[in-house]
C-alpha positions as a Markdown table, in Angstrom:
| # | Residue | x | y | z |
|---|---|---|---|---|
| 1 | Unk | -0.5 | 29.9 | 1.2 |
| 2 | Unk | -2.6 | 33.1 | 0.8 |
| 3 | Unk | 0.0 | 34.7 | -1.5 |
| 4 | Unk | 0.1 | 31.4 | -4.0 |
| 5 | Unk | -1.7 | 31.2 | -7.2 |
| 6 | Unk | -2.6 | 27.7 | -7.4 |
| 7 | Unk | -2.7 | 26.4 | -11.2 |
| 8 | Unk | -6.2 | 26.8 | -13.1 |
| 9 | Unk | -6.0 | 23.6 | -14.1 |
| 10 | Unk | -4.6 | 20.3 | -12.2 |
| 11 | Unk | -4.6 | 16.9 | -14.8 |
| 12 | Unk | -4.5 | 13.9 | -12.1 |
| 13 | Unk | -3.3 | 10.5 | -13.5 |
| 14 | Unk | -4.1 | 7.5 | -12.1 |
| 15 | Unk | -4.8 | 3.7 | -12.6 |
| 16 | Unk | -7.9 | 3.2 | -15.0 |
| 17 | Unk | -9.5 | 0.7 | -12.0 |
| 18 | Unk | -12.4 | 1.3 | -9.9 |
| 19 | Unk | -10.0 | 1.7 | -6.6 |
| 20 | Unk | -7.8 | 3.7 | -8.0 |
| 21 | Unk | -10.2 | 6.4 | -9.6 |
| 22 | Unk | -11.9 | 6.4 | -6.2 |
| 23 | Unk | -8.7 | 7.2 | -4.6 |
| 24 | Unk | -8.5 | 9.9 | -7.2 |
| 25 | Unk | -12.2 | 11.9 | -6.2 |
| 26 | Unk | -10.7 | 11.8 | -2.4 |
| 27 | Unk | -7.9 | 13.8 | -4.1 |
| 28 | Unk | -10.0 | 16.2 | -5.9 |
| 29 | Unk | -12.5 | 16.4 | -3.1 |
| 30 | Unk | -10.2 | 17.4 | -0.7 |
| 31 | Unk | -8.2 | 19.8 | -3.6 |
| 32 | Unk | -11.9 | 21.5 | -3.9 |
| 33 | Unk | -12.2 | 22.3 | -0.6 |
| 34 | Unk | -8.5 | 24.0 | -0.5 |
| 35 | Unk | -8.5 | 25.6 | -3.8 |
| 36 | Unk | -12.0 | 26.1 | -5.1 |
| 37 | Unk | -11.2 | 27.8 | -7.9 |
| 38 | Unk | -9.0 | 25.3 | -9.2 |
| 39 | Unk | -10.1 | 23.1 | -11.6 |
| 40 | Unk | -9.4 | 19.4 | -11.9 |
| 41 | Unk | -8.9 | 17.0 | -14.5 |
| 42 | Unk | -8.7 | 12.8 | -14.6 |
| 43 | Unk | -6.4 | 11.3 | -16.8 |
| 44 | Unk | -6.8 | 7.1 | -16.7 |
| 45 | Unk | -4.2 | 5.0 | -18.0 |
| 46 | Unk | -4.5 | 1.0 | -18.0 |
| 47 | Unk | -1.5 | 0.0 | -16.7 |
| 48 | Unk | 0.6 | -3.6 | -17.4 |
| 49 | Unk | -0.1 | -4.8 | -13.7 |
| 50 | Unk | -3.7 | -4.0 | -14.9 |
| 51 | Unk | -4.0 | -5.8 | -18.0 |
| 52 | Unk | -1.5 | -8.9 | -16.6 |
| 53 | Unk | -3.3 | -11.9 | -14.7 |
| 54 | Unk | -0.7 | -13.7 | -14.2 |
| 55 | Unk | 2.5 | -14.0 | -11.3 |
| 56 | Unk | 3.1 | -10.1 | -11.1 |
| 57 | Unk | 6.9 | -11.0 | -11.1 |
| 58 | Unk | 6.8 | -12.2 | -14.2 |
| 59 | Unk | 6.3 | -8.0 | -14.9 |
| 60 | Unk | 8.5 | -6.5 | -12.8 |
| 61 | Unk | 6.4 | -6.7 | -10.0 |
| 62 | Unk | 4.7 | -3.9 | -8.1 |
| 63 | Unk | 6.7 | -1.4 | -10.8 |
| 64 | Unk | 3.4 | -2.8 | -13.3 |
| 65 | Unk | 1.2 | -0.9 | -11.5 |
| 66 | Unk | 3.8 | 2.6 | -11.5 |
| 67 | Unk | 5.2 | 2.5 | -14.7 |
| 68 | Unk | 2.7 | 3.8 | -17.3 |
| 69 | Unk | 1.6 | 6.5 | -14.7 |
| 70 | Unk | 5.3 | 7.7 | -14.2 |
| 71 | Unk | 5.5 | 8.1 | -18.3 |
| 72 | Unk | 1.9 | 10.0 | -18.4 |
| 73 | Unk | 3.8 | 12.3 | -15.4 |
| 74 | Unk | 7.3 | 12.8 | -17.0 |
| 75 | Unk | 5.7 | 13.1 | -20.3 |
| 76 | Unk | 3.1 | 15.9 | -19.3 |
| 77 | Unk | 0.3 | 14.5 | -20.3 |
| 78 | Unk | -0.6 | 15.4 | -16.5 |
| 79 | Unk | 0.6 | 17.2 | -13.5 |
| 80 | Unk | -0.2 | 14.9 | -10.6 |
| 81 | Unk | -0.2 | 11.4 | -10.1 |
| 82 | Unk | -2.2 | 9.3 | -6.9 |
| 83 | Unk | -0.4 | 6.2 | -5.9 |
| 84 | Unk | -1.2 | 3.8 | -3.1 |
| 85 | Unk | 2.2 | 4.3 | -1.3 |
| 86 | Unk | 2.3 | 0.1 | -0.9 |
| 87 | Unk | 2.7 | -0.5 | -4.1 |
| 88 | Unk | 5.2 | 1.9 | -4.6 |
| 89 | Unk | 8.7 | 0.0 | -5.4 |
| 90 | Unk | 11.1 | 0.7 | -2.2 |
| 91 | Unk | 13.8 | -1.6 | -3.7 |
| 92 | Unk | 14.7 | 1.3 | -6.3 |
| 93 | Unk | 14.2 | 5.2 | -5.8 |
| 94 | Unk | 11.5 | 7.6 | -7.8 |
| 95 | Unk | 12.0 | 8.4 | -10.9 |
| 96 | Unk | 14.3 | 10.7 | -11.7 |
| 97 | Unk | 12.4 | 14.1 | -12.2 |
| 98 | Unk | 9.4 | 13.0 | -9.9 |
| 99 | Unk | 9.3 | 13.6 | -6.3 |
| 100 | Unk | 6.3 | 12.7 | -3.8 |
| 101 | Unk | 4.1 | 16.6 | -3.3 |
| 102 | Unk | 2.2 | 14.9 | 0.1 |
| 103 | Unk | 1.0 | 12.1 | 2.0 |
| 104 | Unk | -2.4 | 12.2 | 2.8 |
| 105 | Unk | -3.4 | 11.1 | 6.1 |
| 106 | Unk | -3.6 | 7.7 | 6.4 |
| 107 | Unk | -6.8 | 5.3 | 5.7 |
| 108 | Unk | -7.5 | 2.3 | 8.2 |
| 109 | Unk | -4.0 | -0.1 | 7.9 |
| 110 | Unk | -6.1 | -3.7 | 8.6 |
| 111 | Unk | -7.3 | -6.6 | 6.6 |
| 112 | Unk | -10.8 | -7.7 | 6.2 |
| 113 | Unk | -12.2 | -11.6 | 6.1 |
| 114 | Unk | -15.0 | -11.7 | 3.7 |
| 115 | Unk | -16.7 | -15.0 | 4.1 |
| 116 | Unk | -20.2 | -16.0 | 2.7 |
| 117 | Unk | -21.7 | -17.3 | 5.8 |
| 118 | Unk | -20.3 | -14.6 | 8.1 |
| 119 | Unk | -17.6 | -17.2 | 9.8 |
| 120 | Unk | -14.9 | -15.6 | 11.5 |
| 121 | Unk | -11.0 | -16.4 | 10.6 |
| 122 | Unk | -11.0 | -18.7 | 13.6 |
| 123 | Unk | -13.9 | -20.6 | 12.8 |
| 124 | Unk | -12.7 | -21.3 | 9.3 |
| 125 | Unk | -12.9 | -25.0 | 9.1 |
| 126 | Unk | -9.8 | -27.1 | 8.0 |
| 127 | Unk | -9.3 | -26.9 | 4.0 |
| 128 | Unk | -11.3 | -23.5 | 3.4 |
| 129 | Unk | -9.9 | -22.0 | 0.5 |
| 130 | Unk | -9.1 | -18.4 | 1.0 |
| 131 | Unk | -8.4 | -16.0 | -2.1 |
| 132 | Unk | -5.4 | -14.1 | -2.0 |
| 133 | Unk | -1.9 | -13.6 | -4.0 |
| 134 | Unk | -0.2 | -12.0 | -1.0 |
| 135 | Unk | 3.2 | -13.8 | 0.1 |
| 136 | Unk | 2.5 | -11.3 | 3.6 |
| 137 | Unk | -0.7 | -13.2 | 4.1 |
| 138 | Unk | -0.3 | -16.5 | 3.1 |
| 139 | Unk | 2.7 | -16.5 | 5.1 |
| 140 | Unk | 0.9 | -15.0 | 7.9 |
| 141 | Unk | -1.6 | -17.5 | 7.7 |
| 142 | Unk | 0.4 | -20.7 | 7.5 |
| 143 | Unk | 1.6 | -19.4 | 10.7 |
| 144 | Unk | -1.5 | -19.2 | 12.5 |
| 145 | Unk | -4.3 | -21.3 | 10.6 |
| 146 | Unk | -2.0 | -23.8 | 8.4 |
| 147 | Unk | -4.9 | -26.1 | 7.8 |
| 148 | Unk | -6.5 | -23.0 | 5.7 |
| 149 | Unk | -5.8 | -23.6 | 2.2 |
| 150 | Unk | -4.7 | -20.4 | -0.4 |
| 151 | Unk | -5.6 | -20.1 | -3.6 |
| 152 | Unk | -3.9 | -17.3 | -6.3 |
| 153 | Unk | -6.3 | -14.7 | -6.9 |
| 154 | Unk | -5.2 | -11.4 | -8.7 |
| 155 | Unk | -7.4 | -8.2 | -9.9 |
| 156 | Unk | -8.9 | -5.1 | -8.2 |
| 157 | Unk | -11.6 | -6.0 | -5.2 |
| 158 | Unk | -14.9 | -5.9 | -7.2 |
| 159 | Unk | -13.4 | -8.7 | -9.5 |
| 160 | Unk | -12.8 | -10.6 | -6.7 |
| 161 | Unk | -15.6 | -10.4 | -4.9 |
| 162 | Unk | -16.8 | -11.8 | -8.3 |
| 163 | Unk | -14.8 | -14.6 | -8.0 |
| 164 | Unk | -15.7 | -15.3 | -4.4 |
| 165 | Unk | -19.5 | -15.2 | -6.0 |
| 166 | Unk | -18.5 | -17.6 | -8.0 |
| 167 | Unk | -17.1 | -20.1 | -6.0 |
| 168 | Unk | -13.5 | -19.9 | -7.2 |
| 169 | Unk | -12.3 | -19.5 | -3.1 |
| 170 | Unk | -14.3 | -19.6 | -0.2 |
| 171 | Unk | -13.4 | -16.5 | 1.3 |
| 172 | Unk | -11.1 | -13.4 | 0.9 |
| 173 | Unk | -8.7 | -11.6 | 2.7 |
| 174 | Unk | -9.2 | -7.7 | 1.1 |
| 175 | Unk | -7.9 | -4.2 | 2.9 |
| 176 | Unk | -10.1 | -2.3 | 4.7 |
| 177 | Unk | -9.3 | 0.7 | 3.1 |
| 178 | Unk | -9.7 | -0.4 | -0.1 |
| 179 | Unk | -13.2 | -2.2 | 0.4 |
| 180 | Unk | -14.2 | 1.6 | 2.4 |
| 181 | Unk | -13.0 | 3.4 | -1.1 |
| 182 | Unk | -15.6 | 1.0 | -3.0 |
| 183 | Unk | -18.2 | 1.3 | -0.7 |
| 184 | Unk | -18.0 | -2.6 | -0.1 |
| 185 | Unk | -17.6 | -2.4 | 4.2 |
| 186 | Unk | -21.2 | -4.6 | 3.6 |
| 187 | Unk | -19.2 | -7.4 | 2.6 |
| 188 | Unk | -17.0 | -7.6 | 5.7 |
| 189 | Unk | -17.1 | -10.3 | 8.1 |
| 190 | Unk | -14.7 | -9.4 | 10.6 |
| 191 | Unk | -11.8 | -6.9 | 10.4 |
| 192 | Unk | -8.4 | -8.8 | 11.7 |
| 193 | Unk | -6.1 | -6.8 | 14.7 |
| 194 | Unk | -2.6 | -6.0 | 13.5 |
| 195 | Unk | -1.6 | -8.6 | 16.1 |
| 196 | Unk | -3.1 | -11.3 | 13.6 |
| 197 | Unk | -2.6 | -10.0 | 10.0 |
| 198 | Unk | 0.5 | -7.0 | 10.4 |
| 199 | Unk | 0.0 | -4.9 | 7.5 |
| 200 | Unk | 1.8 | -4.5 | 3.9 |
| 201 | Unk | 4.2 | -1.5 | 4.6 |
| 202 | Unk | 2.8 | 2.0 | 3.5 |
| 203 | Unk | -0.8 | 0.4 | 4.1 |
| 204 | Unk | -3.8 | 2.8 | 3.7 |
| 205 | Unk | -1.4 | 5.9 | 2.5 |
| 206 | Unk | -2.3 | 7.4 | -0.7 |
| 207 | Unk | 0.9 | 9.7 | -1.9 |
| 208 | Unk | 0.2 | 12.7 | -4.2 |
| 209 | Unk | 3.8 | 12.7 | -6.9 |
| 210 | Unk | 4.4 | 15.4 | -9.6 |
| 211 | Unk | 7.5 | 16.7 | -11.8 |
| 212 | Unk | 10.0 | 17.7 | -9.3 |
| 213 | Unk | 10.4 | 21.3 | -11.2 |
| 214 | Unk | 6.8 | 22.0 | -10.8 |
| 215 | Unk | 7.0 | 24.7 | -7.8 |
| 216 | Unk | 3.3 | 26.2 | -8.4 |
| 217 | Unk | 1.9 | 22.8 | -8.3 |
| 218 | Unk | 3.7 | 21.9 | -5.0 |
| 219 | Unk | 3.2 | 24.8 | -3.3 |
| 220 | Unk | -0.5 | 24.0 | -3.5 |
| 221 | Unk | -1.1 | 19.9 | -3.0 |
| 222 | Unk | 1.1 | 20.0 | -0.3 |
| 223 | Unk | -1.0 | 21.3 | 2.4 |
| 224 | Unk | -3.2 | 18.2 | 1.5 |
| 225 | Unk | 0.2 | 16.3 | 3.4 |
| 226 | Unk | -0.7 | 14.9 | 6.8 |
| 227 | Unk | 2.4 | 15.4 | 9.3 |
| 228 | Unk | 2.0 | 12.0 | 11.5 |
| 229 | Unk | 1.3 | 9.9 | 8.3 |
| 230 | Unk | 4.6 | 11.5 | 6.5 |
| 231 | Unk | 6.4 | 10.4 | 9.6 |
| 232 | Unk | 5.3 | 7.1 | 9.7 |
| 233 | Unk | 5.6 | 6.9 | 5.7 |
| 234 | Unk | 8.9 | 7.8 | 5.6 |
| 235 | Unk | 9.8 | 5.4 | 8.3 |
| 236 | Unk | 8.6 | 2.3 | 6.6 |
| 237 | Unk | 9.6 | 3.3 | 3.2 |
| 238 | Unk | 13.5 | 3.6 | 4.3 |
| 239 | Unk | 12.6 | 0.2 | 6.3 |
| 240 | Unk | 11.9 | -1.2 | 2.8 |
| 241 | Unk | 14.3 | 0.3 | 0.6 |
| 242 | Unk | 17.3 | -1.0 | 3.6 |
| 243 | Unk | 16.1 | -4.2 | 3.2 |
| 244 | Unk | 16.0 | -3.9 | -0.3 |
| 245 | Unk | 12.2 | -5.9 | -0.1 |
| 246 | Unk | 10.6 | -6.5 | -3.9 |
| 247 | Unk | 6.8 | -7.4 | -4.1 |
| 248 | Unk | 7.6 | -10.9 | -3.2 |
| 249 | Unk | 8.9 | -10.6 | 0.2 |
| 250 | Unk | 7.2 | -11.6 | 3.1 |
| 251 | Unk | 7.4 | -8.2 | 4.9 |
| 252 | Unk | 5.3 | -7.0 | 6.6 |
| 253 | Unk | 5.2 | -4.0 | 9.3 |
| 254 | Unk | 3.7 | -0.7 | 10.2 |
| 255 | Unk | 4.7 | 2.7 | 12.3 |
| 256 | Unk | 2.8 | 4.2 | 14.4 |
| 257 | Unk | 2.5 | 8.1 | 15.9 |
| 258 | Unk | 1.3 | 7.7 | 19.6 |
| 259 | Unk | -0.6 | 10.6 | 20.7 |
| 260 | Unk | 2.2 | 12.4 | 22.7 |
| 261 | Unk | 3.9 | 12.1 | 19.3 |
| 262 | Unk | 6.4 | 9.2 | 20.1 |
| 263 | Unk | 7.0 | 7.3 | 16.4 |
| 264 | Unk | 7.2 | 3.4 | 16.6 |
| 265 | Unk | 8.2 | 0.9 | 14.0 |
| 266 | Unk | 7.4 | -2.7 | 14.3 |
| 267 | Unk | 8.1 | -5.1 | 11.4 |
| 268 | Unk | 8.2 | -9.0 | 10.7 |
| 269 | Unk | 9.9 | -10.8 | 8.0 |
| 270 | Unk | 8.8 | -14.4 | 7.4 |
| 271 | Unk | 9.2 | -17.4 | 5.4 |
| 272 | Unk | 6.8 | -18.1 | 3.2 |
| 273 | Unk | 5.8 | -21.2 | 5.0 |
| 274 | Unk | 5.1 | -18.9 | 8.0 |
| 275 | Unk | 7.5 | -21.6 | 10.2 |
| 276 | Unk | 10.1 | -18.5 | 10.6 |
| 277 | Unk | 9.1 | -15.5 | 11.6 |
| 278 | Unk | 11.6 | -12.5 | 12.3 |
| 279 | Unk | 10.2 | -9.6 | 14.9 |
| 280 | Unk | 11.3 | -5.8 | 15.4 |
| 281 | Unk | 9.5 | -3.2 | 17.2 |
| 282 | Unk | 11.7 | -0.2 | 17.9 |
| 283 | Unk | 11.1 | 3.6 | 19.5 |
| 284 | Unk | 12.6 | 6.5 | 17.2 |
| 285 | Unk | 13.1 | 8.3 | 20.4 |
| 286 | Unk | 15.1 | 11.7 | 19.4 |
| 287 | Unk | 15.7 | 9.9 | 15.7 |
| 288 | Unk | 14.4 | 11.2 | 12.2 |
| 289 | Unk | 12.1 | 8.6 | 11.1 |
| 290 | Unk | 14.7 | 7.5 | 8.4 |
| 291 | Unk | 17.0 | 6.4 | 11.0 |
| 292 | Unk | 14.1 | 4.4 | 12.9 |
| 293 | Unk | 13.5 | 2.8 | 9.6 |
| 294 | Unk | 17.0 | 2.0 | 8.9 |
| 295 | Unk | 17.6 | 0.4 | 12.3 |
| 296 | Unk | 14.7 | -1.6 | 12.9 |
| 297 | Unk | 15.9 | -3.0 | 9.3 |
| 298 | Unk | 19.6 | -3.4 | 10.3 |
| 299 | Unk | 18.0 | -5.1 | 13.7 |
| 300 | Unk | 16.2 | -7.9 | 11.4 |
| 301 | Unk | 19.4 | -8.4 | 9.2 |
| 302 | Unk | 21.2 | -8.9 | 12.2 |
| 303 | Unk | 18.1 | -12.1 | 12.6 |
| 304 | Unk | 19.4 | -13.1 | 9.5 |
| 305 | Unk | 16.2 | -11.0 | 6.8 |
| 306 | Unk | 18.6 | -10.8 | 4.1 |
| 307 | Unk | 18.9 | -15.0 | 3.2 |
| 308 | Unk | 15.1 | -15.2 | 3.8 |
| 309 | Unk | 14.4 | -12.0 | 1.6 |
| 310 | Unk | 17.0 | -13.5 | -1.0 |
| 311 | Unk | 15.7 | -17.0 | -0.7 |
| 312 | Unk | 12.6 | -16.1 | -2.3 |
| 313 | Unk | 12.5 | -15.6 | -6.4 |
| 314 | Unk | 11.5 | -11.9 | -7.7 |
């Protein structure tokens, strides 16, 4: 990189909420440190996912949260944009003209409990009302713990913490990662193993995208790209995007580089009742990790993903 320029300026966009601008100073903290002459820039946009309360599919879905960030990118209001890579539609490509610059390396992929009187999930009594909006973790929990009751609960983490406060659920399910951006850990009651609560896919990855064309710009975010985590990421995304899963689907899943750098995929599709549940878990072996994602999706179509993927309205 010693013979780059990197741009004077860089104009980050993100989501206007207090994760997402927290994901943002990781960005510029680590941009600092690489390019400490360069100087950056925020650029917030309230986005329709943001301002919108109700059943995300009634706004296109995960797309809510992308869409006004996308048009501040292809527009040129900014140069770079910071996404959490799970709510990054898979069911339909980038936008044309975009293109992701790095992933950064990935933030712890497991769930938190967040209960009041410090109970663990397995002491939850029968008819505890736990917060969440997630078809992955309601159905997830209807398989393990159906006599816990869910209750909707949209908005960014501090607002449901609120909420919790205020008696609307009796406890939360929240990623770590996200409470760790907030500087909420406090709050955690117990943090649940994969085996328990399996992940959304692209869980704790936050993905740096800009304007395909801009060269300069690439040439100096992507070192900020972790190579494990862009192995993984690319994995699960072409998982997603085989399956064609919207932000409905129960889908869960996460790969994994070992230490002697053997990549793993393991994904579940359930319904949302939690009674079926579909398993893969597959080695890439000499495989690109687009082909382990592809496979360990054809593997759960074989089990029959696409009627319980299509069974359920988006």
């Amino acid at each position: 990189m010693s013979g780059m320029s990197a741009p004077e300026l860089i104009r980050i966009v993100s989501r206007d909420s207090p994760m997402a601008l927290a994901q943002v100073e990781r960005v510029r903290a680590e941009l600092a440190a690489l390019h400490p002459t360069t100087a950056t820039e925020v650029v917030p946009v309230r986005t329709t996912g943001d301002k919108w309360m109700g059943d995300l599919a009634q706004v296109e879905g995960k797309g809510a949260f992308t869409k006004e960030v996308d048009q501040a990118l292809l527009a040129g209001e900014a140069d770079l944009a910071v996404h959490c890579v799970k709510d990054i539609p898979a069911d339909r490509p980038l936008p044309a003209g975009t293109t992701f610059a790095a992933f950064l390396e990935r933030d712890d992929i497991r769930d938190a409990l967040i209960h009041p009187d410090g109970l663990r999930l397995a002491q939850l009594p029968a008819g505890t009302r736990i917060g969440t909006s997630s078809v992955r973790r309601i159905a997830q929990l209807a398989a393990i713990h159906p006599h816990l009751e869910c209750v909707p609960m949209r908005g960014n983490a501090n607002r449901r913490l609120e909420k919790l406060a205020a008696g609307e659920a009796d406890a939360l399910l929240l990623a770590v990662s996200g409470l760790e951006r907030i500087g909420r850990t406090d709050v955690i009651t117990e943090v649940l193993p994969i085996e328990v609560m399996c992940p959304p896919i692209g869980a704790g990855v936050l993905a740096l995208q800009c304007r395909e064309g801009d060269t300069a710009l690439i040439d100096a975010v992507s070192p900020l790209g972790h190579p494990a985590t862009y192995r993984e990421t690319t994995a699960e995304r072409m998982f997603l995007h085989v399956l064609q899963g919207h932000c409905n689907s129960p889908i869960a899943g996460y790969a994994r580089v070992e230490g002697n750098g053997e990549l793993s995929l393991r994904a579940k599709v359930f319904t949302p009742d939690g009674k079926t549940v579909l398993n893969a878990h597959e080695w890439a072996g000499p495989l690109d990790p687009a082909t382990l994602g592809t496979s360990v999706a054809v593997s759960l179509l074989r089990q029959g993903a696409r009627e319980l993927i299509d069974g359920i309205a988006h």
